[in-house]
C-alpha positions, 0 to 999 in steps of 0.5 A, a space after each residue: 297177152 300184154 306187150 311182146 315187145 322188148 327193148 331198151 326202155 322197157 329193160 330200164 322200166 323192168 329194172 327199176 321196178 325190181 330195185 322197188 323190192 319185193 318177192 318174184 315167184 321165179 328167178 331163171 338164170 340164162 337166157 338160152 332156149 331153155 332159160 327162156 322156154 322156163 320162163 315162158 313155162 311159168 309166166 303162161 302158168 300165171 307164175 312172177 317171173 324174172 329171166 336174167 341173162 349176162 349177155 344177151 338171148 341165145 349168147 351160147 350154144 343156143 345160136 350154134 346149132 345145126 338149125 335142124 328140128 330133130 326127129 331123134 333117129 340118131 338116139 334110136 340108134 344108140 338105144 336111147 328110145 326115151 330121148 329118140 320119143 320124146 325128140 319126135 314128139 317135140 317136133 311135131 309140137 314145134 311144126 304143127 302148134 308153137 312155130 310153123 312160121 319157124 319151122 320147115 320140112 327138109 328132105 335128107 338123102 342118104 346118096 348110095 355110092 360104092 363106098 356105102 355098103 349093102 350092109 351100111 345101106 339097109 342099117 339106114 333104111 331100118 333106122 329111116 323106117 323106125 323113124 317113120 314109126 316115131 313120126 306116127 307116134 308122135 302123131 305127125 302126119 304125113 303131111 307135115 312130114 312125109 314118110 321114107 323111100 328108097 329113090 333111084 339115081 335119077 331122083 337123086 341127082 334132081 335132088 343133089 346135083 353135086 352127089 358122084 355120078 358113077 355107080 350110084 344106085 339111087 339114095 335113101 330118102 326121109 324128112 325132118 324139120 328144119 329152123 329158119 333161124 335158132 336164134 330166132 326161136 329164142 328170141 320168139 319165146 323170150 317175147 311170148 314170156 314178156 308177154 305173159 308178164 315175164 320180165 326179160 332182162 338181158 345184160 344182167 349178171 345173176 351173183 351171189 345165187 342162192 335158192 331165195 334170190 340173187 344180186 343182178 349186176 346191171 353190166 350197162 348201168 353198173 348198179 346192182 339190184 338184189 332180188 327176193 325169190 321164192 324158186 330159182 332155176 339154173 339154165 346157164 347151159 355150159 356155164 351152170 356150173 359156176 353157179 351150182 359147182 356141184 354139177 359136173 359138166 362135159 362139154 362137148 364141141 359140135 362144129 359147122 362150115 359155111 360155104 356158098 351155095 354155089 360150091 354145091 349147086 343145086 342141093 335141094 336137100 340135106 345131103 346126109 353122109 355116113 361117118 366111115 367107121 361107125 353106125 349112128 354118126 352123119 355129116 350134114 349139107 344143109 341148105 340155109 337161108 342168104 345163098 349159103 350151105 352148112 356142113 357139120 358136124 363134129 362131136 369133141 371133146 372140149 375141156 377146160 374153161 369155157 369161152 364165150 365164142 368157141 372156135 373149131 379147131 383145124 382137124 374138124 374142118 378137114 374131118 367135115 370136108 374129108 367126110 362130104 367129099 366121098 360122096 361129091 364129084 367136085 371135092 370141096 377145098 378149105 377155100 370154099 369154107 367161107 367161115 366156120 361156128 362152133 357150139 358147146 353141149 352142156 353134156 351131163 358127166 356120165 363116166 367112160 367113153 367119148 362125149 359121141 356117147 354121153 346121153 343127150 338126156 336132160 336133168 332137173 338136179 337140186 343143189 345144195 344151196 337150194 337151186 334147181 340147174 336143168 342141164 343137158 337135152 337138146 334144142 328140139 326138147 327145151 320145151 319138154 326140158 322147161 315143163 319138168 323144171 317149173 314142175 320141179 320147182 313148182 312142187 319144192 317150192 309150193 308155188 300157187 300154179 297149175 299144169 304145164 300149157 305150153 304144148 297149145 301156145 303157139 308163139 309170137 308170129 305164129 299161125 297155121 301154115 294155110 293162115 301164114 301163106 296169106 300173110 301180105 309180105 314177102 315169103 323170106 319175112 313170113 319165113 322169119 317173122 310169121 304174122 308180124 312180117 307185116 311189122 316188119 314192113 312198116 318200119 321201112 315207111 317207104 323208105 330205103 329201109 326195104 332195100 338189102 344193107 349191102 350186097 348179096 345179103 337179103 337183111 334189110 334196115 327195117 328188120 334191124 330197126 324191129 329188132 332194136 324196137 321190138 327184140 331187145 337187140 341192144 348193140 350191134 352184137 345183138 343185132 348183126 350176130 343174133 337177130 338178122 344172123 349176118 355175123 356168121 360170115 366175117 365179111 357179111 357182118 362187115 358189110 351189114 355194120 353201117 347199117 347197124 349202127 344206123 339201126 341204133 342211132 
């Protein structure tokens, strides 16, 4: 594999050398977990490709989600077995091959308390043994991921100090995966593509996009570069249809809340809540990363023009603490809510019913000028949503390339767990960066750089020096809202942007 690094001089290099002319085999368009996983898809296949993204990696929903590596129980139960399979199978591909240095068990409880029924409590039970059943399918074994039971209070409340003490009759248990960050897993595939040969230019507007190409608007230089392709995949996620206008979209809004870990001390599990009044709908208490708990999350319609950044709107903050509290003995209030993100599904239209019962299937669509749009599916899949595009566009196109090979490679950091363990830096870094937390480290040089930017944040400056270095952060968006993730809590990236701009100087 070549140099996996990306930054400033190698997107000004890459650039320039497009402007020479010539033909690439492949032209993706966004620069999300799928647009990225296409590129590493065709790149490892020995294919020319070029990504092009307007903003920046993992700009869009990419960065919103609930970082949770899904099993697909939630699919199961609505019926969807294809989608709940194919979920489970990804799932072990992401812990056990491509990111294991990402990736982590997370245990998930289900508190049973009086207002869960004996009804209600069985229906998970089943769906927790039906998702054993997915796991050994998909052949995750129990050491990875170990299999569901049925606990008693005690456990439980070891487990989730903040669950309601009175009449609790233990909690139903089950395992899942968990992402250390899912801006980082983008990250991660867009440099194991550069590294492949892929060339990853971010700040770049795809116009004028045809089925043979696309005029590339460098929205930091000015220029505008034409480039000759002989495919051209559309993985703008929400956006993709303001360049094939034939899709139609239905984009739906998934929202969290960010609290401190202090408001729900001791939660050592994802604390799993059923939706009153349905059977397949849950909130979540994750723990993350930095001291922190998100709670999430909602599923709304969101129509109309796209924004870059959505933002919750007030009745899904209360519907998330109204749906936790019921199982809390201290209630959470809108003053425990540090700050609160929200994500976009690039949801196929499927007709009648809300956006909660669209299918979370994925589709390879040829338009009419010729562009091949992936839409839909869910972060857990984009590898699987990548294979299908490049054989889709490996066949409409001809273009000389074998069969998938990303299922066994793994991406940059990655190692089996036994070989990360012993990885010579701290467990936060290895957790992020995988065998390159050694790198990481060796941007500080001994310097003050080892120590946290600010107060009660664990990133440091030799981690936004790598990123600048390493990881094609170009400004302090990219740094503070993308690479480290500080930008989630408004006063944590106020803290952290003078050491950003430092970075960048």
């Amino acid at each position: 594999m070549r140099d996996t690094s990306l930054n400033a001089a190698r997107r000004e290099r890459e650039l320039s050398e497009l402007a020479d002319g010539g033909r690439v085999d492949l032209l993706v368009v966004g620069g999300g977990i799928t647009g990225t996983g296409v590129a590493l898809d065709a790149a490892s296949r020995g294919l020319s490709v070029v990504l092009v993204e307007k903003h920046d990696l993992a700009f869009g929903t990419s960065r919103w989600s609930s970082k949770l590596v899904h099993g697909g129980l939630r699919y199961l139960a609505s019926g969807d077995v294809g989608v709940a399979h194919e979920s489970a199978v990804e799932r072990g591909v992401l812990m056990r091959t491509t990111a294991p240095h990402l990736t982590r068990p997370l245990p998930q409880l289900v508190p049973l308390l009086p207002g869960t029924s004996a009804r209600r409590a069985a229906l998970v039970r089943a769906g927790f043994l039906a998702g054993d059943a997915l796991r050994l399918a998909a052949r995750t074994g129990s050491t990875a991921l170990p299999g569901s039971r049925r606990i008693g209070a005690a456990e439980t409340l070891r487990m989730a100090p903040p669950v309601r003490h009175e009449r609790l009759r233990g909690g139903l248990l089950a395992w899942d995966g968990q992402l250390t960050d899912d801006a980082r897993l983008v990250t991660a595939v867009a440099r194991t593509a550069a590294g492949h040969g892929a060339r990853v230019l971010t700040r770049c507007a795809a116009e004028e996009v045809t089925g043979q190409g696309a005029v590339l608007r460098d929205r930091l230089g000015g220029q505008t570069v034409p480039v000759r392709a002989r495919a051209v995949v559309n993985a703008a996620g929400v956006w993709a249809d303001e360049i094939s206008p034939e899709l139609t979209l239905r984009p739906s809004r998934g929202t969290h809340l960010v609290v401190a870990a202090e408001s729900l001390p001791g939660l050592a599990a994802g604390l799993t809540v059923p939706v009153p009044g349905t059977t397949n709908r849950f909130v979540f208490a994750l723990p993350a990363d930095d001291g922190r708990v998100h709670i999430g999350l909602t599923d709304e319609e969101a129509p109309g023009q796209v924004p870059d950044v959505p933002e919750a709107a007030a009745h899904e903050v209360d519907f998330l603490l109204e749906t936790i509290n019921t199982v809390l003995t201290e209630p959470l209030s809108s003053a425990d809510v540090l700050d609160t993100y929200s994500g976009l599904r690039p949801l196929l239209d499927g007709g009648a019913g809300g956006s909660a019962d669209l299918s979370r299937s994925h589709a390879v669509l040829p338009g009419s000028g010729g562009v091949l749009s992936v839409v839909g599916g869910k972060l857990t899949t984009y590898r699987r949503m990548a294979a299908d595009a490049v054989d889709a566009a490996v066949r409409r196109s001809g273009l000389p390339a074998g069969p998938c090979r990303t299922e066994r490679l793994p991406l940059v950091g990655a190692d089996s767990r036994a070989r990360l363990s012993r990885v010579p830096a701290p467990r936060r870094l290895v957790g992020r960066y995988g065998t390159e937390a050694t790198a990481v480290l060796e941007q500080a040089a001994g310097d003050p750089a080892a120590e946290p930017v600010a107060e009660g944040l664990s990133v440091t400056s030799a981690e936004l020096r790598f990123a600048v270095r390493h990881e094609g952060a170009l400004d302090v968006d990219d740094l503070l809202d993308r690479r480290a993730r500080v930008g989630v809590v408004t006063r944590d990236r106020e803290a952290a942007l003078p050491a950003a701009r430092a970075a960048l100087g």
